[in-house]
N, C-alpha and C positions, 0 to 999 in steps of 0.2 A: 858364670851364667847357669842357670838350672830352670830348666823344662819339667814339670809334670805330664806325663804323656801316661798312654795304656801300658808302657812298658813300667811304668810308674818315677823315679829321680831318674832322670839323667842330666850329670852335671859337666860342663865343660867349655870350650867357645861353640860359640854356633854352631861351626862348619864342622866340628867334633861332634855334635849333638846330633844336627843329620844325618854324618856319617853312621854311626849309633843306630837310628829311627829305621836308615836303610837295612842295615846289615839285618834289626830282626825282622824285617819283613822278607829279606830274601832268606833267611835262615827258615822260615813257615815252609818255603818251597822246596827249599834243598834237603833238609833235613836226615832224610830216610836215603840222601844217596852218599857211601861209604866214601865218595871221592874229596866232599868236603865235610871243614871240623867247622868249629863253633866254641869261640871263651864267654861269650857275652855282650862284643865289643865287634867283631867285625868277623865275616864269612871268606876261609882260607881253603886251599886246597892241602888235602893230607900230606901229597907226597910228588917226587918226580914221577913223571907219566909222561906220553906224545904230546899231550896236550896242555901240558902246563900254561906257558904263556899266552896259548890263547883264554884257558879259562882264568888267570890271574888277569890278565889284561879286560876278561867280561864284568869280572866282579868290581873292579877297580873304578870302571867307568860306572856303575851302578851306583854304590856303595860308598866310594874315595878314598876307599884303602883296601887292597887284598894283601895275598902272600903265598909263597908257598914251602910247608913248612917241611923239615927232614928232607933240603936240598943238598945234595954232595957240593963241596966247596966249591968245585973245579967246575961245577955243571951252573951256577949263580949267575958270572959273567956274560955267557948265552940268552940268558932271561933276561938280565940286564937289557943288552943291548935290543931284545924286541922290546922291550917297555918303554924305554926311549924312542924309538920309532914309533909307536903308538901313542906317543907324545904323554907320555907318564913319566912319574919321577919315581927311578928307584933307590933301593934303601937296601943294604944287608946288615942284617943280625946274624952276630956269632950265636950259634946254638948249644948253650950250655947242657949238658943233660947225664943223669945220674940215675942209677938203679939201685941196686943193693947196697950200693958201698953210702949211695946219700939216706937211704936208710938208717944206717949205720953211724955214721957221723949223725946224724939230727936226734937219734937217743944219746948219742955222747955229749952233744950240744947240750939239751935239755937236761941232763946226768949232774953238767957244773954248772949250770948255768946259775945263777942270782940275780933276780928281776930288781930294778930300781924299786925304793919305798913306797909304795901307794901307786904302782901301775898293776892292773889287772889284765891279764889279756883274755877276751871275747870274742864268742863268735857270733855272728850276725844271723839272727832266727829270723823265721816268718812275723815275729809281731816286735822285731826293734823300732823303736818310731823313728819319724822322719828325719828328725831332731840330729840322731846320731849318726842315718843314712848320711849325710848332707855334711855333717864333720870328718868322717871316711874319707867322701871326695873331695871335699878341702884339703885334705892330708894329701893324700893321694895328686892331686894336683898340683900341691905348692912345689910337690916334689919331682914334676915333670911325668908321671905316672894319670897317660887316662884311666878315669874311673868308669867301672862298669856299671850298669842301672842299678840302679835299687828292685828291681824285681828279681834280676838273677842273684844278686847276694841274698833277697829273702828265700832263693829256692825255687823258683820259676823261669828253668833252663837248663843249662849242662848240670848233672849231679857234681856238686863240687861246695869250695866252703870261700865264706871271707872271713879273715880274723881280722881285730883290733888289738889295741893296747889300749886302753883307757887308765887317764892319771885321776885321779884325789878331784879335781873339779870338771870333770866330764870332758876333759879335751882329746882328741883321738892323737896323739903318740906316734902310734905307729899302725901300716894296715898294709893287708897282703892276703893273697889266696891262692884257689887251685881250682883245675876244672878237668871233669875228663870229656875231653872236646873234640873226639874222635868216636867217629860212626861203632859201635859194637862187631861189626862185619868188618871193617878196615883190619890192616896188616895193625894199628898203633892203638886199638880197641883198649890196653892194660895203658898205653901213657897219660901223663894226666900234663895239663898246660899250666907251670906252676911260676909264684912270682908274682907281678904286678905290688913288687915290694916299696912301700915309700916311711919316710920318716918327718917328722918336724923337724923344720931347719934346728932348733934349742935342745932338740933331743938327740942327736947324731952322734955318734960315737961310742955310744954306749949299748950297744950289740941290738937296741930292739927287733930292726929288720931279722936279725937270725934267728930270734925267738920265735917271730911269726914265722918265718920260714919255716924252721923245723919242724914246728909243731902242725903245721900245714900239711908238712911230708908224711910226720906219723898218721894223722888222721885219715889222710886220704888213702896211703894205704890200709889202714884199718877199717875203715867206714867201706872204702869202693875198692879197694883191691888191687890198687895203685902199683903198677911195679915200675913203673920209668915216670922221671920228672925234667921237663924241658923247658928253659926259658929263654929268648931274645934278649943279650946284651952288645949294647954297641963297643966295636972296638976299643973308644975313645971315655970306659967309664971304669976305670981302675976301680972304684970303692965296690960295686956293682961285683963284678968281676970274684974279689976277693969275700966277698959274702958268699956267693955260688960254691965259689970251691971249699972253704970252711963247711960244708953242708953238705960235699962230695957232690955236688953236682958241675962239672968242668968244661970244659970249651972241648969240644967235639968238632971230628970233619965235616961235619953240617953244619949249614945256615937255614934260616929264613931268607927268603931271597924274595921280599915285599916291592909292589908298587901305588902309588899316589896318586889320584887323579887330582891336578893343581884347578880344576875347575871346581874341583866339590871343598877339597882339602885343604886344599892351600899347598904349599911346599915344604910348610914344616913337618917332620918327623909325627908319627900321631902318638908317639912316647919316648921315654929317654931309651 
């Protein structure tokens, strides 16, 4: 499904699309306070604090999806347990995340890499048309990845980027990005929130995801000054996994320690 709204594409089921519509209205409010981040897709809390599960538990009920991100493992289950009492469903993501060394690795990446015949990889400007917006989130979706609006891939939101892969008849390949989604004032000001990796079921296997990734990593640290890169991988996503750490970015003693409101959201995951 796909909405035209002020935010401009947002493509995905309904209860994703609201989800969506909420998070940038409440993102207009929050904005200017260091406590919560922002990818384009839903309003998180930076970090543990007193007040985590209450503020995750505000937003969740708002929104139908929060999180809170750069949770210590040991400290998750706690959160858990008020979210469930608050009648939310919770969800942990291993927190991959990488600095120098994914740096380092994403030139090495890019160093051998050898792109498929007739794939171009693209970044998505202020004037891509809709056209191409609209095959991103196809991508991105088929591949269990919510897509973020078309207004923040053109650049109206977190400073950050979306790349493509574009084949030989204009079909998007592959698509992935980065955002720095934390307040300037926050402790996590240099991390950038990187990822929202998918591929075509026909195209898998053949590294595109790590192309877009790395070259995500070098930009953002070139463009914004990117020194840490962090993504949300489920336990139960070996291929996922195994692209992160080729790219030096690793499973770390953090989580996201997310919750769901099943009134807004539904109960499924609001990505892989």
């Amino acid at each position: 499904m796909t909405n035209i709204t002020p935010n401009g594409i947002i493509y995905g089921t309904p209860a994703q699309i609201v989800t969506v519509e909420r998070a940038h209205a409440l993102w207009a409010l929050l904005r200017n306070d260091p406590r919560f981040c922002f990818q384009g897709r839903t309003v998180s809390v930076t970090g543990l604090q007193s007040d985590t599960a209450d503020l995750v538990i505000a937003l969740s009920r708002l929104e139908g999806y929060s999180s809170c991100h750069f949770c210590p493992r040991d400290r998750a289950p706690a959160l858990a347990q008020a979210y469930v009492a608050a009648g939310l469903t919770p969800t942990t993501w291993d927190q991959y995340w990488g600095h120098q060394k994914a740096i380092a690795a994403s030139q090495a990446f890019m160093s051998e890499f050898t792109p498929p015949e007739g794939a171009a990889l693209k970044m998505v400007e202020p004037d891509t048309p809709d056209d191409v917006i609209r095959r991103i989130c196809e991508t991105s979706a088929g591949a269990g990845v919510m897509p973020i609006p078309g207004s923040v891939m053109r650049g109206a939101g977190p400073r950050g980027l979306m790349l493509y892969v574009e084949g030989t008849d204009g079909q998007v390949l592959a698509t992935g990005g980065a955002y720095m989604a934390y307040h300037p004032d926050s402790a996590r000001a240099t991390e950038a929130f990187w990822g929202m990796l998918a591929t075509d079921a026909a195209w898998r296997g053949r590294r595109l995801a790590c192309w877009v990734g790395a070259q995500a990593i070098l930009t953002m640290a070139d463009r914004f000054g990117a020194l840490g890169f962090s993504s949300g991988v489920k336990p139960d996503n070996p291929a996922s996994q195994s692209m992160c750490s080729r790219l030096g970015v690793t499973r770390s003693d953090m989580v996201y320690a997310a919750a769901s409101n099943p009134a807004i959201i539904g109960h499924a995951p609001v990505t892989r």
